[in-house]
C-alpha positions as CSV (number, residue, x, y, z in Angstrom):
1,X,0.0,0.0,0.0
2,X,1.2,3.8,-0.5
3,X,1.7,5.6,1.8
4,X,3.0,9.0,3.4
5,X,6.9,8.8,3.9
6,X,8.0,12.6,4.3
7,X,5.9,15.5,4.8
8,X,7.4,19.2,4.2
9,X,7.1,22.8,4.5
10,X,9.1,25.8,3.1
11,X,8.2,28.5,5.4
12,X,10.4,31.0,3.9
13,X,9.8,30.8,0.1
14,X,12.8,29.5,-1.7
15,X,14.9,28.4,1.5
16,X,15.4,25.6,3.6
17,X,12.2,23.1,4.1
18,X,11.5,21.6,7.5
19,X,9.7,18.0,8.0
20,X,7.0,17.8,10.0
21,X,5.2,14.3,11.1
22,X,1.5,16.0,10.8
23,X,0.4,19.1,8.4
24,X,-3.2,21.0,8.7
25,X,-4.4,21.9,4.9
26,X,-4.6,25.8,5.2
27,X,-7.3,28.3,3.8
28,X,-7.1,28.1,0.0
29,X,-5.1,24.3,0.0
30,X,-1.9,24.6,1.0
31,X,-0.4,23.1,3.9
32,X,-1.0,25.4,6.9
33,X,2.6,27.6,7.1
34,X,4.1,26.7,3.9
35,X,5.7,29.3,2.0
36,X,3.6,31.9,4.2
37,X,6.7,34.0,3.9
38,X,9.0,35.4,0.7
39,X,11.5,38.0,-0.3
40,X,10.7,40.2,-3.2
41,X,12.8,43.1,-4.3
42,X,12.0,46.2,-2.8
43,X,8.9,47.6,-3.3
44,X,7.2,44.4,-5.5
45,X,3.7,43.4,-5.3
46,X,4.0,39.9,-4.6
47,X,0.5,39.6,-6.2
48,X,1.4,40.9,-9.1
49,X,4.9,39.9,-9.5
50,X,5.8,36.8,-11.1
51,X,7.8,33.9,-9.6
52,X,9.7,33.7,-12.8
53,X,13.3,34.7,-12.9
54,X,13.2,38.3,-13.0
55,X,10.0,38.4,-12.3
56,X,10.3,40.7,-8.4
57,X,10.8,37.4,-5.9
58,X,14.1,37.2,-4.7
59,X,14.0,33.1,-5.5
60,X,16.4,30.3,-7.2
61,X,15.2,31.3,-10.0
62,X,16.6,35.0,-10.1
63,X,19.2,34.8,-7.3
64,X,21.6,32.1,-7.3
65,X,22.9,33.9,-3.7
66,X,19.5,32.3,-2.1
67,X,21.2,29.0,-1.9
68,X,24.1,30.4,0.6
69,X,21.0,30.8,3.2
70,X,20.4,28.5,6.2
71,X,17.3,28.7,7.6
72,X,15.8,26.9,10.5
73,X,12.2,27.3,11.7
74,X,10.4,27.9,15.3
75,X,6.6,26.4,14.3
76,X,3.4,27.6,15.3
77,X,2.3,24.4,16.5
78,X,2.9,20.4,15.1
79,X,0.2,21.0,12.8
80,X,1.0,24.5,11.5
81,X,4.1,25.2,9.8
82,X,3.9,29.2,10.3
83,X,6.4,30.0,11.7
84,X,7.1,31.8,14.6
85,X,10.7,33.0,14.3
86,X,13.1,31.9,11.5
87,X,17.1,31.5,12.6
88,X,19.1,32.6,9.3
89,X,22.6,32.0,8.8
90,X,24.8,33.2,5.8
91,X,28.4,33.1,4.2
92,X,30.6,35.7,3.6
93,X,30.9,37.8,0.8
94,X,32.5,41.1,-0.5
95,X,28.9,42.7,0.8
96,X,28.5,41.4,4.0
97,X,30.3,39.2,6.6
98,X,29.2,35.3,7.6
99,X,26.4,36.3,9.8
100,X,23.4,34.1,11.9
101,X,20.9,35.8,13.5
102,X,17.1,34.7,14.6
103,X,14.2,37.0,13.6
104,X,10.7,36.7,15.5
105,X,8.1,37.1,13.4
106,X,6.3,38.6,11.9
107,X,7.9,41.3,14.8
108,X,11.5,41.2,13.6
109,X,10.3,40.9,9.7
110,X,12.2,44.3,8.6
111,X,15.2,43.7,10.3
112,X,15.0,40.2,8.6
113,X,14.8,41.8,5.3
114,X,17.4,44.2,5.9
115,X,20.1,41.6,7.1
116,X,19.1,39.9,3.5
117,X,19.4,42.6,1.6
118,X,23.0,43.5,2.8
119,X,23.9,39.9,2.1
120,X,22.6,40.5,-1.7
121,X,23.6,43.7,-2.0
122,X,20.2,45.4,-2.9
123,X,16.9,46.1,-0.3
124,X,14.2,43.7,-0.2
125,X,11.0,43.0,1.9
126,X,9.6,40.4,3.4
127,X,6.1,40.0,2.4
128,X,3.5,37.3,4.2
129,X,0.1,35.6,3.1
130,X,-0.9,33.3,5.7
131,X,-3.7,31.9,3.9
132,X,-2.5,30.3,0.5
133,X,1.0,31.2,0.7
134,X,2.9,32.0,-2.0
135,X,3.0,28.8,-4.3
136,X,4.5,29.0,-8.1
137,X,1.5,27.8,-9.3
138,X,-1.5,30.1,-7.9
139,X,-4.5,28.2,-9.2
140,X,-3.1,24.8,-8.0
141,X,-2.0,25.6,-4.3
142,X,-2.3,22.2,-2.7
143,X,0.7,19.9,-1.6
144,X,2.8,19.0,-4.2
145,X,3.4,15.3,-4.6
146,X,6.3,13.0,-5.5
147,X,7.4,9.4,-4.8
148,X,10.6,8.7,-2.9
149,X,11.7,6.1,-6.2
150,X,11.3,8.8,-8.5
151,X,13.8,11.1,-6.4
152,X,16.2,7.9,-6.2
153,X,15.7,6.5,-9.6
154,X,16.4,10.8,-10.8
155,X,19.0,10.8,-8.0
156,X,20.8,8.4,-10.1
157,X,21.2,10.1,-13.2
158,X,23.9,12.8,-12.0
159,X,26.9,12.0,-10.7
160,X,27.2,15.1,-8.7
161,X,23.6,14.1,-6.4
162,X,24.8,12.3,-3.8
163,X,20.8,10.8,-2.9
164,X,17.4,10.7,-2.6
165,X,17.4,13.3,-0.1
166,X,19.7,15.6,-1.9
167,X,17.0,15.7,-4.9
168,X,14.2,16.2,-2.6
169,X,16.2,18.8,-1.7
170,X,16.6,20.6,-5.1
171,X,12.9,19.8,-6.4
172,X,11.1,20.8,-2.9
173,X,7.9,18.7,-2.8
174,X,5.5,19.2,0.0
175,X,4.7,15.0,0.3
176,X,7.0,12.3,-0.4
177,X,5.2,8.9,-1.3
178,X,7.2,5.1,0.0
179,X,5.6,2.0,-1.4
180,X,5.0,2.8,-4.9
181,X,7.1,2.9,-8.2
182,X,9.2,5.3,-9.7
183,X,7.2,7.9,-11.4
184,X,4.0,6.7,-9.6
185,X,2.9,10.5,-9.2
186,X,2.4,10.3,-13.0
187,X,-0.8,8.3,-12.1
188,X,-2.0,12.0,-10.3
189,X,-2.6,13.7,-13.3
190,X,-5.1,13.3,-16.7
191,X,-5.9,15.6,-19.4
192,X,-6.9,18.7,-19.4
193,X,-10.1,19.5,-17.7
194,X,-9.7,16.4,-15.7
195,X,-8.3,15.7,-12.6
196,X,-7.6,12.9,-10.2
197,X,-9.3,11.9,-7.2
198,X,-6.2,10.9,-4.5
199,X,-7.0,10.1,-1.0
200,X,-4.7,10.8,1.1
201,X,-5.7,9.3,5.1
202,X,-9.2,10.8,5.1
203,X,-8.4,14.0,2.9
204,X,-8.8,14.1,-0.9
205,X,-6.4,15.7,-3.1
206,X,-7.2,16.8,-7.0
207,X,-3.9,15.9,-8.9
208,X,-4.2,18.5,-11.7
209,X,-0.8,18.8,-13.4
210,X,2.8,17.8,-13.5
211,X,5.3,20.4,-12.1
212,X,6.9,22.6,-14.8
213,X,10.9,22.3,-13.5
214,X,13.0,25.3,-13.8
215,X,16.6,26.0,-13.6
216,X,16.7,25.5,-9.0
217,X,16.7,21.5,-9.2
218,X,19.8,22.1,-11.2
219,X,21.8,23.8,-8.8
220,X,23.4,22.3,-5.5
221,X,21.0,23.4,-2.7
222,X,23.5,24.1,-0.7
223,X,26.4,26.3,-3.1
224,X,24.1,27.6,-5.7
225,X,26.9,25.4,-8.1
226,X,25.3,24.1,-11.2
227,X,25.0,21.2,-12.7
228,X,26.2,21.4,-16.5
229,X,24.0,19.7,-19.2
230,X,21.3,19.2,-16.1
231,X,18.3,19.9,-18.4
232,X,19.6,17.8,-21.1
233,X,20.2,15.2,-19.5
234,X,17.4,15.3,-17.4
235,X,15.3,16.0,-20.8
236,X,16.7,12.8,-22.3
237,X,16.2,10.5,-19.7
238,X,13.1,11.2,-18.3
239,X,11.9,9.9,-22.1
240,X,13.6,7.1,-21.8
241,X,12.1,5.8,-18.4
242,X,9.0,7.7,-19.2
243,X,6.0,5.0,-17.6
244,X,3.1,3.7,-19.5
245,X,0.9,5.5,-17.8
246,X,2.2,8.9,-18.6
247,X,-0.3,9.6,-21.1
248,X,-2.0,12.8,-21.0
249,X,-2.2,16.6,-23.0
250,X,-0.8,18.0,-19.7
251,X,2.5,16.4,-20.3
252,X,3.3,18.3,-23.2
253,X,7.1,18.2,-22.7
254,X,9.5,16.3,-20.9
255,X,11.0,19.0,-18.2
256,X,8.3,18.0,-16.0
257,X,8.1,15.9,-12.6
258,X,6.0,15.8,-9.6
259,X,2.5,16.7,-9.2
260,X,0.4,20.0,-8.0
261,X,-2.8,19.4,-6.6
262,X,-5.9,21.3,-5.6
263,X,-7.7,20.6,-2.4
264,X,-11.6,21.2,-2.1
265,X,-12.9,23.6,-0.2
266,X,-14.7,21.1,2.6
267,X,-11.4,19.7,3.3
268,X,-9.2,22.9,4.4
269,X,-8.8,22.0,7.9
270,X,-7.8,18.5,7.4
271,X,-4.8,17.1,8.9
272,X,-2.0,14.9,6.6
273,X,0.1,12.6,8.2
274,X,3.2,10.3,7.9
275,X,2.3,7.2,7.6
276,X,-1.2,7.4,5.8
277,X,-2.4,5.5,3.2
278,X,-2.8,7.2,-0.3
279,X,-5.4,5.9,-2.7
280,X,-5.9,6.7,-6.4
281,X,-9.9,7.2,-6.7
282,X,-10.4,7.9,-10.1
283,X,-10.4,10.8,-13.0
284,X,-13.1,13.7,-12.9
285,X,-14.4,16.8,-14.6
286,X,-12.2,19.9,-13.1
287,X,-12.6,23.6,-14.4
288,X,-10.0,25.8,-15.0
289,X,-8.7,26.1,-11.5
290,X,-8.8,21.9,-11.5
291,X,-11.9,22.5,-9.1
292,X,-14.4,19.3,-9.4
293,X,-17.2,20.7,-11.4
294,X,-20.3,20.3,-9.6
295,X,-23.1,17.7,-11.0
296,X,-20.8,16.9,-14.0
297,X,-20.1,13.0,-14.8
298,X,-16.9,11.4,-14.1
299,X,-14.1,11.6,-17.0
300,X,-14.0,8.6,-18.6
């Protein structure tokens, strides 16, 4: 049976995760805490702004710098990753010496932003949404899924990822699945306008889409050093051991892996756990947000 092996949250956006064994799905889907926090250049509308490099967040994607950050996480409680007070450590550079300090929040969040900002070299803020968070993808904020195979079978592709864990690391799911194959999470997803029915314990998640990579899961989470070739050989393999299964419109190039979800409205509130068994329930009608669409039949 599948079942729950690692549970995460990234309460800063774009650092260091934290494993929890329980995890309360927040207003709007997400898991309760995650990503509740991000830096964005000075004056940004997070809202607006777009998580792509360039785009105002102060991410992977745009700062390769991000990676010299430690972070480590006081929670709001074992169900709610918030968090209370973040401990940030940094390395030297020509801006700024090594440095760790701890910031309460959301008290301390300007001084938190300034001590960033000399590190970079340029002023940020810290901006906070404790509701959905600030996920890449905004219509699909629920967990994001992947199987523990998948991150060792991927694991083994590059010489320079030492394991499992270190490619968990660089692609930053929120649920890690034991007890199923490599590329099971390519069972999550249909075509579009459908989604899949997952249970998850007693909570059901809408697998909606596979997960768009960009250029972080190339880079060594801890150095910011890159792999070279990463995408092509990433590209080329993931075609070779692409599953069976992977059939579907969403899938419409081969830079994808692990699976966004959306989670309905009467489950916010629910709580995820290690250990729980996950179920694949079948394909339905979604609309554009990969909501089920009420009265319409399941997909065939």
């Amino acid at each position: 049976m599948t079942r729950v092996a690692e549970l995460l949250a990234y309460p800063l956006k774009s650092c260091d995760g934290v494993a929890v064994d329980r995890a309360a799905i927040g207003p709007e889907g997400a898991l309760r805490g995650d990503r509740s926090y991000a830096l964005v250049e000075a004056g940004v509308d997070p809202e607006t702004a777009s998580v792509g490099g360039g785009g105002g967040y102060v991410n992977g994607k745009s700062e390769r710098a991000v990676h010299g950050l430690r972070a480590e996480y006081d929670l709001a409680g074992p169900t709610d990753a918030t968090p209370t007070a973040v401990t940030l450590a940094r390395q030297a550079t020509e801006r700024a010496p090594a440095d760790e300090r701890t910031f309460a929040l959301p008290e301390e969040g300007d001084a938190l932003a300034d001590w960033v900002g000399e590190y970079l070299g340029y002023a940020v803020d810290l901006v906070r949404d404790d509701a959905g968070g600030f996920p890449d993808d905004r219509a699909a904020r629920g967990p994001t899924v992947v199987s523990r195979a998948t991150l060792e079978t991927v694991a083994s592709w590059f010489d320079d990822v030492a394991d499992a864990t270190e490619m968990r690391r660089r692609l930053r799911p929120n649920v890690v699945l034991d007890d199923c194959p490599a590329f099971f999470e390519d069972r999550l997803f249909a075509d579009r306008g459908e989604g899949v029915r997952v249970a998850v314990g007693g909570t059901e998640l809408i697998g909606v889409n596979p997960c768009q990579r960009c250029v972080v899961p190339s880079r060594d989470p801890d150095t910011g050093a890159a792999i070279d070739g990463f995408r092509e050989r990433f590209v080329r393999k993931r075609r070779e051991t692409l599953p069976d299964w992977t059939e579907s419109d969403r899938f419409d190039h081969d830079f994808r892996l692990m699976v966004n979800t959306v989670v309905a409205e009467r489950s916010w509130g629910d709580v995820l756990a290690v250990g729980d068994e996950v179920t694949v329930e079948g394909v339905v009608t979604v609309d554009e947000n990969g909501t089920p669409v009420a009265g319409a039949d399941a997909a065939e």
